[in-house]
C-alpha positions as MATLAB code, in Angstrom:
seq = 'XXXXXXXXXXXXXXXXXXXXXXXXXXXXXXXXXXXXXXXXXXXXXXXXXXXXXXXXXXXXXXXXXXXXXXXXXXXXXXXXXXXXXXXXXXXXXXXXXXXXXXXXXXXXXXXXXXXXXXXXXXXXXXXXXXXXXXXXXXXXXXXXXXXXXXXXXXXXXXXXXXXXXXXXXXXXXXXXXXXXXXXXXXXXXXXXXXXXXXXXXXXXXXXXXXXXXXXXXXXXXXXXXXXXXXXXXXXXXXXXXXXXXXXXXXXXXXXXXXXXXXXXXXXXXXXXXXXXXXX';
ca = [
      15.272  182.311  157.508;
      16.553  179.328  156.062;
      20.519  179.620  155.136;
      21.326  179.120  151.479;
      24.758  177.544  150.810;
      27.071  180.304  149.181;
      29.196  179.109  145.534;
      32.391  180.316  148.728;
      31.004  178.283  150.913;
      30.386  175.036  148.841;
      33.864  175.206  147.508;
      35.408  175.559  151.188;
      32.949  172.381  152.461;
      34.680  170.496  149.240;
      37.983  171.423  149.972;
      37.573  170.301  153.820;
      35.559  167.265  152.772;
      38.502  166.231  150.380;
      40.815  167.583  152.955;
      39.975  164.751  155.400;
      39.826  162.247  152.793;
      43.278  162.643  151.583;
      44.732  163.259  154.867;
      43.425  159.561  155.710;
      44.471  157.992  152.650;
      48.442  159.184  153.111;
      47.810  158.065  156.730;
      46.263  154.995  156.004;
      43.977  155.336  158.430;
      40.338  154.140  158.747;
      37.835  156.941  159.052;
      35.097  156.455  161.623;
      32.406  158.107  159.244;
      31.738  160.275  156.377;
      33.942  163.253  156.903;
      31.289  166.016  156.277;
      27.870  166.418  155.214;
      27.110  163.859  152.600;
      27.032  164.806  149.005;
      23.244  165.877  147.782;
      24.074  165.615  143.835;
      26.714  163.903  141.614;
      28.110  167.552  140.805;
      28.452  168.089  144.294;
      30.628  164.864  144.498;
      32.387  165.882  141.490;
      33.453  168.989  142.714;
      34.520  167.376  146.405;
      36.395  164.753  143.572;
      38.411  167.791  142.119;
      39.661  169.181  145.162;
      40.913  165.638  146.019;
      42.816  165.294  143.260;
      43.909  169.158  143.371;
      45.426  168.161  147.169;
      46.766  164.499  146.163;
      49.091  166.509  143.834;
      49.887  163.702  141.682;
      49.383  163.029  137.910;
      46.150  161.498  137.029;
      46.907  159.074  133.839;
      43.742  157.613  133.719;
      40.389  156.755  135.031;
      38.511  154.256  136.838;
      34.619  153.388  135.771;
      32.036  151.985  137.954;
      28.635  151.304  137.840;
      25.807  153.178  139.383;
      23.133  150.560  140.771;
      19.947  150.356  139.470;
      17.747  152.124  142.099;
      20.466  155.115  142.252;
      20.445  155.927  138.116;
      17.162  157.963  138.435;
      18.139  159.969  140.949;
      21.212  160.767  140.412;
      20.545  161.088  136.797;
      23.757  158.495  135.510;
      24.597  155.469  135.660;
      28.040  155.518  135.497;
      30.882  157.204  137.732;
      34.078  157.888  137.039;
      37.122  158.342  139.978;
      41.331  158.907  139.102;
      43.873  156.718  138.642;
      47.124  158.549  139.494;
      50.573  157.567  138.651;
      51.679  155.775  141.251;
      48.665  153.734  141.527;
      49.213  152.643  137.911;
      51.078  149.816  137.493;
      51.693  147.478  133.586;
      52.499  144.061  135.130;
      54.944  141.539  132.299;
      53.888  138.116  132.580;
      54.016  136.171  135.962;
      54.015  139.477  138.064;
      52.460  138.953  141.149;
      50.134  142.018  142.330;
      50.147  143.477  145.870;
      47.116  144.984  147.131;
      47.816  147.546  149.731;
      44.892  147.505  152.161;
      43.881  149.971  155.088;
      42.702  147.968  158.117;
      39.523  148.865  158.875;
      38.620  150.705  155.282;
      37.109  149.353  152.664;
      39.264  147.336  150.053;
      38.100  144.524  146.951;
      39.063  142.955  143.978;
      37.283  143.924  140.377;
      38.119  142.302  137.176;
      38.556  144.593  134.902;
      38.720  144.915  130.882;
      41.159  148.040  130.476;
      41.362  150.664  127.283;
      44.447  152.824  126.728;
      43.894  155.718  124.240;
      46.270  156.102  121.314;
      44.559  159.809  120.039;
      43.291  162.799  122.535;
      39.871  163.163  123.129;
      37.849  166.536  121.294;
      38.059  169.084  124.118;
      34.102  170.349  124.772;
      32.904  166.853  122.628;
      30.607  165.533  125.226;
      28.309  163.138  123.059;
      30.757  160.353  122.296;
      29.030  156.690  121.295;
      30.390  153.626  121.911;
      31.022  153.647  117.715;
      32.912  157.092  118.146;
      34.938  155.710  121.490;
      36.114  152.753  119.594;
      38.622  155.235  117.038;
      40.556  156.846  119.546;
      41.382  153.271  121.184;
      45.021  151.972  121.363;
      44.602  148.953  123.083;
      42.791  146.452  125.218;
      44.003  144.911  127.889;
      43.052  142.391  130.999;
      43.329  144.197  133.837;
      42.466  144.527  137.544;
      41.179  147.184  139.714;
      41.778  147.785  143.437;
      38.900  149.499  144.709;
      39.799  150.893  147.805;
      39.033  153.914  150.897;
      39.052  154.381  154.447;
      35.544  155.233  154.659;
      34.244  151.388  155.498;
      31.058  151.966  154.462;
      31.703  153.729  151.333;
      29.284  151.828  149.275;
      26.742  151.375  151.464;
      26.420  155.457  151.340;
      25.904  155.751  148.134;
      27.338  156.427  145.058;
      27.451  160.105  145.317;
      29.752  159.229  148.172;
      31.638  156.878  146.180;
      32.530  159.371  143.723;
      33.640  162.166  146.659;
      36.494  159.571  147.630;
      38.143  159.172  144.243;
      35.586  156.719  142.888;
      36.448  154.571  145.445;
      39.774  153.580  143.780;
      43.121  152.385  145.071;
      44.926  150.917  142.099;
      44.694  149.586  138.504;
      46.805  146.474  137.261;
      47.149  147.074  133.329;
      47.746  142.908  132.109;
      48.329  142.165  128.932;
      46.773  143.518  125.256;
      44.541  141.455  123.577;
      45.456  142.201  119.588;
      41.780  140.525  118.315;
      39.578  142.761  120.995;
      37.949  144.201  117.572;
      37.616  140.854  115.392;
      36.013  139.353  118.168;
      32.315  139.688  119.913;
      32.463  140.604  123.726;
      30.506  137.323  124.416;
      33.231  136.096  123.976;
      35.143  137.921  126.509;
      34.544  136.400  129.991;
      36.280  135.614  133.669;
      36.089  135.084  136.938;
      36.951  135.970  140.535;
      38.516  133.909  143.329;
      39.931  134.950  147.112;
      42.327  132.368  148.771;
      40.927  129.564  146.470;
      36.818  130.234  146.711;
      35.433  131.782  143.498;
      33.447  134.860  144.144;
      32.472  135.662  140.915;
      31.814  134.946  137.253;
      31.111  137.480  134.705;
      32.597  138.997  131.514;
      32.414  142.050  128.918;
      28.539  141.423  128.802;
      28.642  141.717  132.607;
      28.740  145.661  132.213;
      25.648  147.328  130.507;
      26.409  148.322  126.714;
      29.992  146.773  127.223;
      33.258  148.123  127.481;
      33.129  150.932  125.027;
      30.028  152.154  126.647;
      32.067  152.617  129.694;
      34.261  154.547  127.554;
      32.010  156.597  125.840;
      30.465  157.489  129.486;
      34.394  158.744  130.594;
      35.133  160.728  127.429;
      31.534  162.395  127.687;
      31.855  163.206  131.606;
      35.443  164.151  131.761;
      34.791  166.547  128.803;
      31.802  167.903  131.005;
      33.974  168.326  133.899;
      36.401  170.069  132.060;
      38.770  166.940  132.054;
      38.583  165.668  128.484;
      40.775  162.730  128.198;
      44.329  162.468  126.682;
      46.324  160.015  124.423;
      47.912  157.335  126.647;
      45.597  157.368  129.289;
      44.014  154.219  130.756;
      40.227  153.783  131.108;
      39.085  150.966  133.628;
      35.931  150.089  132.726;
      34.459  148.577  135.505;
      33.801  145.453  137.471;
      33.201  142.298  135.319;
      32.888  139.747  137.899;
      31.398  141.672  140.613;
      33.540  143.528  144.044;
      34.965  140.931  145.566;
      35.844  142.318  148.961;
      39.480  141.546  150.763;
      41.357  141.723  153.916;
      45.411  141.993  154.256;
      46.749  138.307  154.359;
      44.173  137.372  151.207;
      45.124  135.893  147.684;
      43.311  136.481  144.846;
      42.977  135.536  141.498;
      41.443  136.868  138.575;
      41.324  134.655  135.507;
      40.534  135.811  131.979;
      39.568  132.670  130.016;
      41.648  132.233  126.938;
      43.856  134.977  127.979;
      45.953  134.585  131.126;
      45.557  134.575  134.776;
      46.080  137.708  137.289;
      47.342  136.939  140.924;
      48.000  138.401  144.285;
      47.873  139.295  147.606;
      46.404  141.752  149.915;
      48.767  143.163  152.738;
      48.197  146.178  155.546;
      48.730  149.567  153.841;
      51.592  151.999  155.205;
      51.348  155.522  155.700;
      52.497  157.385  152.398;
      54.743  159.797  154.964;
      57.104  158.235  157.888;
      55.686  161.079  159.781;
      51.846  160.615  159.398;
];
């Protein structure tokens, strides 16, 4: 008789899944595979997401978006994901900060240019059909921005993004740059950049780069946090995903991240430390 998987059970495989995730990340130390049965369903990442964050213990003040490749959306049903972005992997850099880009050797680590929203009003808790339009009025800010997507599991990507979302979205770190006052006066064609590491440009892309734009991204986080029971809150930061492309990097690499007309983002990869002397 075939062994159906018990609500007890799925939340203990989470927990243990997430377990071994976080246990690697305060370690910095590569994992050899996916810890666990992979995910089957986005909800079933979600959930292994949850009790990730639940064990990190830390404040999550905003959220990273991502996009879902084309030949995953229909399957999975979205095609977006969202992962946290906890406080001490939040840094607002003042002009000519240099970024550091902690790296686990033998993880998975890259570069993403990002376009950045911070909220300036609390999103509707239960309001899960936000439009880009309706996004747009709780919106403090834009900024330039970078995102450090990062894990130990090497081959986090090629698994899938169900597996992607299990390990915090696949997030490390997100650089908040500067605001840029006209984001509203202005069309998002005209809102474009590019990638380089050590000197070789990777990538070249813009708002446009990300289907429906920024606020699209937005609308997606507002409508799944508020479906996971996360609805988003004023100040928080939404990432809303890679503009250039993922530009992998190794410790020891430079990169570079310029937003044309606005400024230029720069820094260097080194080898993560464990997050406790005794790990």
């Amino acid at each position: 008789m075939k062994h159906t998987t018990t609500p007890i059970e799925a939340h203990e495989d989470s927990v243990a899944v997430a377990r071994r995730f976080v246990d690697a990340r305060r370690a910095a130390r590569a994992l050899p595979g996916y810890p666990g049965a992979l995910p089957r369903s986005l909800d079933e990442a979600y959930a292994r997401q949850d009790a990730a964050i639940a064990l990190w213990g830390e404040p999550v003040l905003g959220w990273k978006v991502g996009r879902i490749p084309d030949a995953w959306i229909a399957p999975l049903g979205e095609d977006r994901l969202m992962g946290p972005v906890f406080e001490s992997r939040l840094q607002w850099l003042e002009a000519g900060d240099e970024l550091t880009f902690p790296v686990i050797r033998g993880g998975f680590a890259a570069v993403e240019a990002e376009y950045i929203f911070v909220l300036a009003r609390d999103a509707e808790p239960g309001r899960s059909d936000y439009g880009p339009i309706d996004a747009a009025e709780l919106v403090r800010s834009l900024h330039i921005g970078v995102e450090l997507a990062g894990s130990p599991l090497a081959t986090i990507n090629e698994l899938g993004p169900a597996v992607v979302v299990s390990d915090f979205g696949n997030n490390a770190g997100v650089y908040v740059g500067r605001a840029i006052d006209d984001w509203r006066d202005r069309p998002w064609s005209r809102f474009t950049c590019a990638t380089w590491i050590d000197g070789r440009q990777t990538g070249r892309g813009g708002a446009l780069s990300l289907p429906g734009g920024p606020l699209a991204a937005l609308a997606f986080a507002l409508n799944r946090g508020a479906r996971r029971g996360l609805p988003l809150k004023a100040g928080m930061v939404v990432s809303t995903g890679a503009a250039t492309g993922i530009h992998d990097i190794l410790p020891g690499q430079r990169a570079l991240v310029g937003f044309d007309g606005l400024g230029d983002l720069a820094g260097r990869a080194f080898t993560a430390l464990p997050l406790d002397a005794s790990a």
